[in-house]
C-alpha positions in Angstrom: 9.5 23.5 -35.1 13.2 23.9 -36.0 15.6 22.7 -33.1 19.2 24.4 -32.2 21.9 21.6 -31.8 23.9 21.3 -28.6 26.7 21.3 -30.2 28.5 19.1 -27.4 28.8 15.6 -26.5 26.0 14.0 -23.7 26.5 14.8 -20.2 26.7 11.8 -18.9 26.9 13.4 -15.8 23.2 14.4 -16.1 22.4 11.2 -17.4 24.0 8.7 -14.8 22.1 11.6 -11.9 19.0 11.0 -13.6 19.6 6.8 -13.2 20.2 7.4 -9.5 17.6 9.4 -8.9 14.8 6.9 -10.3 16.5 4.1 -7.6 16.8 6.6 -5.0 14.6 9.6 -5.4 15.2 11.0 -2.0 19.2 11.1 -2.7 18.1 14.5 -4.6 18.7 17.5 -3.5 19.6 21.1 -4.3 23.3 23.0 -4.1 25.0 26.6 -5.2 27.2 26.2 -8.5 30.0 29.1 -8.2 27.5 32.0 -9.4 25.3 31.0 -6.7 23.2 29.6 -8.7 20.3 26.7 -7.3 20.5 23.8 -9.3 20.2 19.7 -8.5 22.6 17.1 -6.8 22.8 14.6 -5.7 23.2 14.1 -1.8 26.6 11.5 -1.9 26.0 11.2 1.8 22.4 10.0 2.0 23.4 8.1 -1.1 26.2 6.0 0.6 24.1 5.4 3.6 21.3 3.9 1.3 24.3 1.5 -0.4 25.7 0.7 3.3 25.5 -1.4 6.1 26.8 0.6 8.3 26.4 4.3 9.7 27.5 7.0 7.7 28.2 10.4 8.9 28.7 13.7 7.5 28.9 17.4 8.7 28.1 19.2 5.6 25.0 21.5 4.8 22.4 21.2 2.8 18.8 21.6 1.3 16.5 19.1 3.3 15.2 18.3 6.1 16.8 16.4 9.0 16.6 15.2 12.6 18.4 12.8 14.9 17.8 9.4 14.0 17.6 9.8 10.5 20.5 7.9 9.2 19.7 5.5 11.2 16.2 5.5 10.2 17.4 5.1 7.1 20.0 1.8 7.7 17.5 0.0 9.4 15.4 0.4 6.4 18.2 -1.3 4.2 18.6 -3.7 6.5 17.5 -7.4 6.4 15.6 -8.9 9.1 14.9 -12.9 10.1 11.6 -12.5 11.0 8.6 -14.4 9.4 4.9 -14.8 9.4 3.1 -18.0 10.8 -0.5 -18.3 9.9 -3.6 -18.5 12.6 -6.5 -20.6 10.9 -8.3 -20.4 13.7 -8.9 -16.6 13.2 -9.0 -16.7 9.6 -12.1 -16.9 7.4 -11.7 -19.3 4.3 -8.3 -19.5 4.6 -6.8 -22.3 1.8 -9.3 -20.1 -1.1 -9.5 -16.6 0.5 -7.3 -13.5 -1.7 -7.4 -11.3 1.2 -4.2 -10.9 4.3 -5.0 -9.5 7.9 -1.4 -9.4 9.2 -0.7 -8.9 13.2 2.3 -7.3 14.0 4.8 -4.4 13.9 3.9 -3.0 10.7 8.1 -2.1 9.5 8.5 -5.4 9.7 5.8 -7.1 8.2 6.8 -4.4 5.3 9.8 -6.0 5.2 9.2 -9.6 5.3 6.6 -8.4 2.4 9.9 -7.1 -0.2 10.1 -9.8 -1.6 6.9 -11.3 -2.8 5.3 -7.9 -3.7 7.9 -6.3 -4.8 6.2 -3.4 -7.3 3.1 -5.1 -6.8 0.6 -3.2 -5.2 -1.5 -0.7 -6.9 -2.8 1.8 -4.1 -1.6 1.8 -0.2 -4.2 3.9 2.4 -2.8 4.7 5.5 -4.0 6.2 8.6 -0.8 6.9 10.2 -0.7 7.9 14.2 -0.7 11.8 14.1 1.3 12.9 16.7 -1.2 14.4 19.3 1.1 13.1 21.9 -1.3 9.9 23.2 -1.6 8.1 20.1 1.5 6.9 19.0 2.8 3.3 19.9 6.2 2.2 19.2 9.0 -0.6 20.1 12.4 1.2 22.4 14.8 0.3 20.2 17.1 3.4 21.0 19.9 3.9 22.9 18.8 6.3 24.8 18.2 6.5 28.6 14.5 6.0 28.0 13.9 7.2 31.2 14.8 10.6 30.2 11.9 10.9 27.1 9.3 8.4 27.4 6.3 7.6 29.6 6.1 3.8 29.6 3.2 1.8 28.7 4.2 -0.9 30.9 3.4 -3.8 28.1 5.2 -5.6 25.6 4.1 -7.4 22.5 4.1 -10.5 21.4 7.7 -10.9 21.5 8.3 -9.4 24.9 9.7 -5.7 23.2 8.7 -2.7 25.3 6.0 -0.6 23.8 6.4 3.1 24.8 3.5 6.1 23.8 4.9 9.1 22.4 4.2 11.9 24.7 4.6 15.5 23.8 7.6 15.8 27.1 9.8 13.8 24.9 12.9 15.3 23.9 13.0 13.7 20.9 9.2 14.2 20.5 9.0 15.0 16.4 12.2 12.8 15.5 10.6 9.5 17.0 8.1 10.4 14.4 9.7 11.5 11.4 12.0 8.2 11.9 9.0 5.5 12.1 7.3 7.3 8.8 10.4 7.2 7.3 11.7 4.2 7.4 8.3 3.0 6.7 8.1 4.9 3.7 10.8 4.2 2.3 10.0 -0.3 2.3 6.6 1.1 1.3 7.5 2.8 -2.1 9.3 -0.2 -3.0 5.9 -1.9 -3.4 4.2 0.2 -5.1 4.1 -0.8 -9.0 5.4 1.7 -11.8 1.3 3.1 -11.7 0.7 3.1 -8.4 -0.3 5.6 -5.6 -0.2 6.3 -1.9 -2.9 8.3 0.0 -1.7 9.4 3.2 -4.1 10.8 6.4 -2.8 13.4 8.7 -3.7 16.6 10.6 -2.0 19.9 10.6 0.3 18.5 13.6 3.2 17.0 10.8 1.6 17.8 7.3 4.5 20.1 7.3 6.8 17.2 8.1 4.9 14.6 6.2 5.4 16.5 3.3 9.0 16.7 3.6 9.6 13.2 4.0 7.5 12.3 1.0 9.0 14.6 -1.1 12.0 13.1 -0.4 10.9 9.3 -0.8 8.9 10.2 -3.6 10.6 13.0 -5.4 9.0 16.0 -5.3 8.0 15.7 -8.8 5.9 12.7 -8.1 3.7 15.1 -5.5 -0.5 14.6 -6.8 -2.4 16.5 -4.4 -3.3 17.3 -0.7 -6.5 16.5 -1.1 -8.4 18.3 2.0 -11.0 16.1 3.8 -14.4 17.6 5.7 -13.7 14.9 8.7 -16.3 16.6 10.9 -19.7 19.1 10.5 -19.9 20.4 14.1 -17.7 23.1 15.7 -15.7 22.4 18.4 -15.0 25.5 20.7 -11.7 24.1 22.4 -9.5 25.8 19.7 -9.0 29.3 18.6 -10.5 27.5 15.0 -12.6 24.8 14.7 -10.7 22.3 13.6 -12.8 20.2 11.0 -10.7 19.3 8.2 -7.5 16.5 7.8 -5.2 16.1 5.2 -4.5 13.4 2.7 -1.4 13.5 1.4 -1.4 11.5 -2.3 1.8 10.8 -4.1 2.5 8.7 -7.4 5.1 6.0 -7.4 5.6 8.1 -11.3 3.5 10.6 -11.9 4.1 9.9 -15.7 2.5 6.6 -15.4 -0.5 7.5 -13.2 -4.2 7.2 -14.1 -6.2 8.6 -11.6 -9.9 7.8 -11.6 -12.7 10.1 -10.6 -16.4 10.4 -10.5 -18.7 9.2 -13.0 -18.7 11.5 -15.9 -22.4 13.3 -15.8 -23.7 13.2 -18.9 -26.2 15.9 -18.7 -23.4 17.8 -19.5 -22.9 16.3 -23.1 -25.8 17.0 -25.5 -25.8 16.8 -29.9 -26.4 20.8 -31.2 -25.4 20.0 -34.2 -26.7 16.2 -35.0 -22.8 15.0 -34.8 -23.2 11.3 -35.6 -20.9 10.4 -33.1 -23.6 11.4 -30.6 -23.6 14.0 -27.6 -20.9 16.5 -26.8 -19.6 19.1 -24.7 -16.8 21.7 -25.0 -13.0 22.6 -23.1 -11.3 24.8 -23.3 -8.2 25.0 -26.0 -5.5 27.0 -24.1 -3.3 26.1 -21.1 -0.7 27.0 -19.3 2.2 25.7 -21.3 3.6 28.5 -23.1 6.2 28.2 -25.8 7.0 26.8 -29.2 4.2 26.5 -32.1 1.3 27.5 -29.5 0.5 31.1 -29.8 -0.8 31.1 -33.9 -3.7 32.9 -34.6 -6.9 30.8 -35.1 -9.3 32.2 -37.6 -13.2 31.7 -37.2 -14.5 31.5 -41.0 -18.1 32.7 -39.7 -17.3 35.8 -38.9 -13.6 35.9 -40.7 -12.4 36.9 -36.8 -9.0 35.5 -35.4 -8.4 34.8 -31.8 -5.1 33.9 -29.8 -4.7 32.5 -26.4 -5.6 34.7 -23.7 -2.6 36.3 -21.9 -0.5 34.5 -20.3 -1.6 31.1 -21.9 -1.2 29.0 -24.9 -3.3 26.8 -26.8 -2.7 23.4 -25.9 -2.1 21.7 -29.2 0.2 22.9 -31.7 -1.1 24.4 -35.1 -0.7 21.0 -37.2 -2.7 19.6 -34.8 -5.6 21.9 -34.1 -5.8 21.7 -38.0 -6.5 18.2 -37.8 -9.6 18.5 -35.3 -11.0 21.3 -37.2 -10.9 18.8 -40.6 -12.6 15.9 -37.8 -14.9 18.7 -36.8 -13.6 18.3 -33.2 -13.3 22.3 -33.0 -16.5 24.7 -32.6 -16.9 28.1 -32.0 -19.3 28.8 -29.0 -23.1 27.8 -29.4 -23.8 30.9 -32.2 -20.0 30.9 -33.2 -18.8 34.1 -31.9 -16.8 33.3 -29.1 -13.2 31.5 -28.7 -12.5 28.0 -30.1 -13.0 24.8 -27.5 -12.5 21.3 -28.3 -15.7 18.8 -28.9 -15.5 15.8 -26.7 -17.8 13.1 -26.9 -20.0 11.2 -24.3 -19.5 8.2 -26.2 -16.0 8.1 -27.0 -14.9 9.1 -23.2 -17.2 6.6 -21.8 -15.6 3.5 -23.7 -12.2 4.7 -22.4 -13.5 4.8 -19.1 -12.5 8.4 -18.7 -14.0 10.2 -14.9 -15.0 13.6 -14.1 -11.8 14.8 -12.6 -12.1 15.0 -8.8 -12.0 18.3 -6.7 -8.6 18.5 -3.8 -11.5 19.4 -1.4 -14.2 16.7 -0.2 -17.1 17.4 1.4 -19.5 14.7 0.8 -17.1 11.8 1.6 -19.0 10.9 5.1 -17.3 12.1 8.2 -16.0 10.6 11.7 -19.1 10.5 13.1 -20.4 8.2 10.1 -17.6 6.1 11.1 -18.6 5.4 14.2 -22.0 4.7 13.5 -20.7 2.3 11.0 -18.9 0.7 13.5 -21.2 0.9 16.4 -24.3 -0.1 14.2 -22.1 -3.2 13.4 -21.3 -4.0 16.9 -24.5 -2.8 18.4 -22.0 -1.0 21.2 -22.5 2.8 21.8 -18.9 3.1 21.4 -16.1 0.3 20.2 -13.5 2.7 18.5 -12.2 6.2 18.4 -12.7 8.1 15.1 -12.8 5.4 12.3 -12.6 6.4 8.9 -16.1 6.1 7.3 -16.9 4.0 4.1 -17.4 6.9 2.1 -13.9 7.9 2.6 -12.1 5.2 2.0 -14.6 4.2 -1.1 -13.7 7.5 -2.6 -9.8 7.0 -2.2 -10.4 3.4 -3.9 -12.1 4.8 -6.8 -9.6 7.4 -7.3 -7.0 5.3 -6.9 -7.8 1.9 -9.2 -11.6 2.7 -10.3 -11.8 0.7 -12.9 -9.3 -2.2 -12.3 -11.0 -4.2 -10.2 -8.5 -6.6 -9.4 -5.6 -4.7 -8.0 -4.5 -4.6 -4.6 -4.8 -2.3 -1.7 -2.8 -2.2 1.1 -3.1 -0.6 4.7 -0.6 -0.8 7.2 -1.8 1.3 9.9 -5.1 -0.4 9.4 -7.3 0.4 13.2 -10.8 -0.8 13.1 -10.8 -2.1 9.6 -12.3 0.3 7.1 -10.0 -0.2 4.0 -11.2 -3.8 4.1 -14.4 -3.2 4.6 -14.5 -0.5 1.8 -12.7 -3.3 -0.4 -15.4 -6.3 -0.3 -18.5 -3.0 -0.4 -17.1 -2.1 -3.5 -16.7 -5.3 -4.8 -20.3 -6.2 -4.4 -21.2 -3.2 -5.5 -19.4 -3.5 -8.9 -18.7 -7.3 -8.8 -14.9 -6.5 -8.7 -12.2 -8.5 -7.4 -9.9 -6.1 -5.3 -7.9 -7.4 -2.5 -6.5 -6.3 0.7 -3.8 -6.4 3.0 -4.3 -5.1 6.2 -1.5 -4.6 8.9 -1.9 -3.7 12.7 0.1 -3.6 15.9 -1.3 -5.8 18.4 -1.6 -2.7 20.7 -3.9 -2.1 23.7 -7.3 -0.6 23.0 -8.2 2.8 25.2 -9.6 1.1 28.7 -12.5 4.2 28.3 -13.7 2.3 24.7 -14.3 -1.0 27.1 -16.4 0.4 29.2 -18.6 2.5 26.9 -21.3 0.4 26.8 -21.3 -3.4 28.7 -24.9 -3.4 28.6 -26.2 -7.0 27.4 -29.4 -5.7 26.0 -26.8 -3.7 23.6 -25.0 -6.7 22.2 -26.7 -8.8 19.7 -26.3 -12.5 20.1 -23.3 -14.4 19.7 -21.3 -11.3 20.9 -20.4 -11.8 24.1 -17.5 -14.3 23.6 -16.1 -11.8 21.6 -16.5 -8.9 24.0 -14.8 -11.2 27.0 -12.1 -11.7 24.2 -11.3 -8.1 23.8 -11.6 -7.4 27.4 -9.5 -10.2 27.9 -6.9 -9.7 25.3 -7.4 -5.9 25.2 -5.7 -6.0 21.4 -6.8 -3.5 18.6 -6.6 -6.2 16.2 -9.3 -8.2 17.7 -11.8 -5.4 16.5 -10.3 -5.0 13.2 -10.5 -9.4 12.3 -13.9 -9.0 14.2 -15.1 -6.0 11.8 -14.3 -8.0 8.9 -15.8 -11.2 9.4 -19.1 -9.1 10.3 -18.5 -7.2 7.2 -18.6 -10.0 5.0 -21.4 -12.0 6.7 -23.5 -8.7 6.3 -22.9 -7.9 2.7 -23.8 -11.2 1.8 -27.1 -10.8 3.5 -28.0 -8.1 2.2 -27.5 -8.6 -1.0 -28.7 -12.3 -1.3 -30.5 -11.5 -4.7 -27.5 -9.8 -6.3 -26.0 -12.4 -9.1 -22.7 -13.4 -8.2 -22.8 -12.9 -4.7 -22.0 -16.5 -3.7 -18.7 -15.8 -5.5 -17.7 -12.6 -3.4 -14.7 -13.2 -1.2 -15.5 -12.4 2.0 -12.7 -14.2 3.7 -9.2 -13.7 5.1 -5.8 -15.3 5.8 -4.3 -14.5 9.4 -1.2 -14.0 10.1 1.0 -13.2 13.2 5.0 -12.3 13.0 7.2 -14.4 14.8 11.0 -15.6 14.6 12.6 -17.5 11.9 10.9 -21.0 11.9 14.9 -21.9 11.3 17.1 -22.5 14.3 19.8 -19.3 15.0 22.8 -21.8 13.6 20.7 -22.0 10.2 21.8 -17.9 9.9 24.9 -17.7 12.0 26.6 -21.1 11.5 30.2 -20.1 13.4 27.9 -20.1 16.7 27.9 -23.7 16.3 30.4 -25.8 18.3 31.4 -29.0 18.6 29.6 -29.6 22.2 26.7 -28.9 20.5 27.1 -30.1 17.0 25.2 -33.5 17.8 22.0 -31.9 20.1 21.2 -30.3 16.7 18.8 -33.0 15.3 17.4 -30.6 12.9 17.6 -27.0 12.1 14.0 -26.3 12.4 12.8 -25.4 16.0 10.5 -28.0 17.5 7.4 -26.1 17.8 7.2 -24.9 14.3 4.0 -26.7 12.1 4.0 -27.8 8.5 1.9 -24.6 8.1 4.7 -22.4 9.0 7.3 -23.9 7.0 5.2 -23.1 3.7 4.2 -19.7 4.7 8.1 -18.9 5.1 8.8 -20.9 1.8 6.4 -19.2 0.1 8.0 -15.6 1.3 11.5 -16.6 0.5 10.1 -17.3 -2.7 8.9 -14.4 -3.4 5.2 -16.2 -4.1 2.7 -14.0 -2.9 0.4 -14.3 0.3 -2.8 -14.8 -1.5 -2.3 -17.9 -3.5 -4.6 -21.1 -3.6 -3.4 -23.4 -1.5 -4.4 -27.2 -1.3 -3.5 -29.9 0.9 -3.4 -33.4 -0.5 -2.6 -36.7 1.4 0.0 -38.6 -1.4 0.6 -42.0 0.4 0.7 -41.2 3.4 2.4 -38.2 3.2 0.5 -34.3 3.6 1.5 -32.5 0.6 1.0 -28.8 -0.3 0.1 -27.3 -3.4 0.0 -23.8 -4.0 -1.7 -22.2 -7.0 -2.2 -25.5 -9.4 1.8 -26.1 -9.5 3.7 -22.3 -8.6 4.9 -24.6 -6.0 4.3 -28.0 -4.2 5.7 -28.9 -0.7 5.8 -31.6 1.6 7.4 -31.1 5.2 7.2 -34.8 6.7 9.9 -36.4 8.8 9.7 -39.7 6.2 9.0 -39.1 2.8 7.5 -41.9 0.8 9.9 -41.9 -2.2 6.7 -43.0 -4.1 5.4 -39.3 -4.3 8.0 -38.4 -6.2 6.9 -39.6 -9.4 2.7 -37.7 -8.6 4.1 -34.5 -7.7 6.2 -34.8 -10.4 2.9 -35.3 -12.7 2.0 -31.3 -11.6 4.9 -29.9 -13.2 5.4 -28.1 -10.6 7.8 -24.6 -11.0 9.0 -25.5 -7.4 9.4 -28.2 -4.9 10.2 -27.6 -1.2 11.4 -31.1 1.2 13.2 -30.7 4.8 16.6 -31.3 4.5 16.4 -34.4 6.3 13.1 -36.1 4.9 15.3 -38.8 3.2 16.4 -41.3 5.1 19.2 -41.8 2.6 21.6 -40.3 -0.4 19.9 -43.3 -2.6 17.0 -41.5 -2.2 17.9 -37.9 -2.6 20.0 -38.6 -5.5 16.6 -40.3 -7.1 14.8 -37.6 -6.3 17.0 -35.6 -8.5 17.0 -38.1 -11.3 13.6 -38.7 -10.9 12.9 -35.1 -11.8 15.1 -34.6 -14.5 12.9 -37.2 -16.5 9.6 -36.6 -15.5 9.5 -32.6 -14.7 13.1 -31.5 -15.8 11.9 -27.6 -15.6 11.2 -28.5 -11.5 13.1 -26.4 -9.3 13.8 -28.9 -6.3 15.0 -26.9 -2.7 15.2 -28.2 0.5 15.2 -26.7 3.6 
């Protein structure tokens, strides 16, 4: 094929546009040139807000979609927060070996404290956002607002004493509240994808419309896979004009050029050997496509019957004529069964099979279990009549998984509107089905469960035994989380029993590490040091607050390090002092008051990439400048940090 030269110099214009846009896909938008012509730009306004710290405003018009708040939506997701995570061994299951998080909190901010240490990390996210019904959406007043003028209160807080208001339809700001959490959520969320990874996204028809938008805009448009349409429920419900049975799943690509997207097993009844090929059974495709232009419309000619054939209208064949002639030579090309009809490609059970290569999946899903099967999942797990509202079955989420990372089975999937627990549970299912080694992340408001879902079924005779302390808890603590740490830890204990005579089973991690969000484990003048005056220069004994365990320190060092959640950890007792080590030597910490200078020279046997003291562990410079020196011999590629 003979190209025509430009016959002008780069536009580096188009080039530095196409540089912005893969930072910030949702800067792109579209404009009029002076014919009135559509064509892309970049949106300088939405592009200085995403570069600044403060609010940016503008007047002008545009192509996109807008609402009050946005900007600000938009700041708040550029901008850093203190907050960190302290761990809860006594909810957690196997906590120093597990791979799997279950995170408590508000889920923008776990998000955030997250950047860092899986920063395009994670191969898949699920989520199960709140829809937008007008009862089922739960978020922090953190607008300044008269809220008395928009929202219904809940009359709770959280954890850390912030309002919690519901979203009710009479809100004037009713679709805006909404597009603003998504957003900003989105936008920390795409961050962690990695360069191949994918985001499947629940909804009903209340925002599809909006949720597209907004993705398209996070995303680029271009990076858009599927709505893929999901058969939630069989039965019709006669309370709507149309029986509403379907919801949405929204799936977009971090970049669609790098995506591999698994499907079903390849059935290979479809692939049989007409024509004794020794490289075993085959089936044919098609040869044209929809991708007209350059060397794609040549006549092919069948030597059988000396007949030629071109691509039907409107098409082209999908290979150029060099290489079509190059699958004929391989005899990759056949002519029908008898030879009388158009060419197809040959492609072979065998050859597909070692690359791993699915039956690509249909946008519609009708055997993917339903909400009913959720809550018999759920119920049958609990022994309740009723424990949650519309789960997401198995079957679902299972599907998404394969879909998603089907045959890397040791990627990670995150959920951070995770309810009653299904993404987890479909993780560890999946991995003793196929002995993989997925992880999860799961991440939940600690919100109040529906008072209606307590009362559904206090029978005793209904609760199997050791239950009941867990009932009192959620009736005590009325927290959706509760359900979803319970659901897991039942999971796991349940797979494992069934499948006592699988190989490999001991080996299956059903565990997880709990965590809660909280404050900075640091004291306010460790972030804002012109508070400090001189009255209370001296009370400041140490810039950790008092309440604040070993335990917390390393799960803060470890995010500030950008180490991930997951990691081995082991404690070890080096004369007299508790030290940490995480993941063989990624980093080793000790948090005493009194070091024993001694420990220096063992930790320093690890080669360790990091070590972690408190500032004041050492009762003197001697022994800090030691330290140093000590290193520098022993482990010179050690970086030492205190805190």
């Amino acid at each position: 094929m003979i190209e025509k030269l430009k016959m002008q110099t780069p536009n580096i214009t188009e080039q530095n546009m196409e540089q912005i846009a893969k930072l910030f896909p949702n800067v792109m938008t579209e404009t009029q040139d002076k014919n009135g012509n559509v064509k892309k730009a970049l949106d300088f306004d939405l592009l200085k807000q995403s570069l600044s710290s403060v609010l940016v405003d503008d007047a002008d018009e545009r192509y996109r979609l807008d609402w009050p708040g946005k900007k600000a939506s938009l700041l708040k997701a550029n901008t850093p927060i203190t907050k960190t995570l302290r761990p809860c061994r006594e909810d957690s299951v196997n906590f120093d070996s597990t791979e799997n998080v279950y995170i408590e909190g508000d889920n923008f901010e776990v998000l955030k404290i997250l950047q860092e240490s899986y920063l395009g990390k994670i191969k898949m996210i699920y989520i199960d956002p709140p829809y937008n019904t007008g009862k089922d959406f739960i978020y922090k007043d953190n607008f300044a607002a008269k809220k008395a003028d928009y929202e219904e209160e809940l009359g709770t807080t959280d954890e850390e004493e912030n309002k919690l208001f519901r979203n009710t339809d009479t809100n004037g700001r009713f679709h805006s509240d909404w597009l603003s959490m998504m957003y900003e959520r989105l936008i920390v969320a795409r961050d962690l994808l990695k360069d191949d990874g994918v985001i499947f996204i629940s909804i009903d028809d209340n925002e599809v419309h909006n949720l597209r938008k907004i993705c398209d805009e996070i995303f680029g448009e271009e990076n858009f896979v599927a709505n893929s349409i999901w058969q939630s429920r069989t039965s019709i419900s006669d309370d709507h004009e149309i029986s509403m049975n379907h919801n949405h799943t929204a799936i977009y690509a971090k970049n669609k050029n790098n995506l591999k997207f698994y499907g079903e097993k390849l059935n290979e009844s479809e692939y049989q050997n007409r024509d004794n090929d020794p490289r075993g059974p085959w089936k044919l495709v098609p040869l044209d496509a929809n991708k007209p232009g350059g060397d794609t419309n040549y006549p092919i000619l069948n030597t059988n019957n000396n007949k030629e054939y071109f691509p039907p209208e409107g098409r082209s064949w999908a290979i150029n004529s060099k290489d079509f002639k190059k699958l004929l030579d391989d005899n990759r090309i056949a002519f029908g069964i008898n030879g009388e009809r158009a060419p197809k490609k040959k492609l072979f059970l065998l050859e597909r099979l070692e690359k791993g290569d699915t039956k690509t999946p249909s946008s519609i899903l009708l055997d993917a279990g339903t909400t009913k099967d959720g809550s018999n999942e759920l119920n049958t797990l609990f022994e309740r009549k009723k424990i949650f509202s519309y789960p997401k079955p198995v079957d679902y989420l299972s599907r998404l998984i394969q879909y998603g990372i089907y045959s890397e089975k040791n990627q990670i999937v995150l959920d951070f509107f995770s309810g009653s627990g299904t993404t987890a549970h479909s993780v560890m299912s999946l991995n003793a089905l196929d002995g993989g080694d997925r992880k999860f992340i799961a991440i939940q408001l600690a919100e109040n469960l529906d008072e209606s879902l307590l009362k559904a079924s206090d029978d005793a005779k209904s609760i199997i035994k050791n239950s009941i302390s867990f009932l009192d808890s959620i009736k005590k603590k009325h927290l959706l989380t509760e359900i979803g740490k319970e659901r897991i830890r039942r999971t796991g204990t349940k797979i494992v029993e069934d499948n006592q005579d699988k190989a490999g089973i001991d080996k299956l991690d059903i565990g997880f590490r709990v965590y809660k969000t909280g404050s900075s484990n640091m004291e306010e003048v460790y972030y804002h040091p012109e508070q400090l005056s001189q009255d209370n220069l001296f009370s400041l004994a140490s810039n950790i607050k008092e309440e604040r365990t070993p335990d917390d320190l390393l799960t803060q060092v470890i995010l500030d390090l950008g180490l991930e959640l997951n990691l081995p950890i082991e404690e070890r007792t080096m004369h007299s002092n508790n030290v940490f080590i995480v993941q063989t030597n990624a980093l080793v910490a000790c948090f005493d008051d009194n070091i024993n200078i001694k420990i220096i020279d063992e930790i320093a046997q690890l080669k360790p990439f990091k070590v972690v003291f408190k500032d004041g562990s050492f009762s003197n410079s001697k022994d800090r400048i030691n330290l140093e020196e000590r290193f520098k011999r022993l482990s010179p590629e050690t970086l030492i940090t205190v805190i």
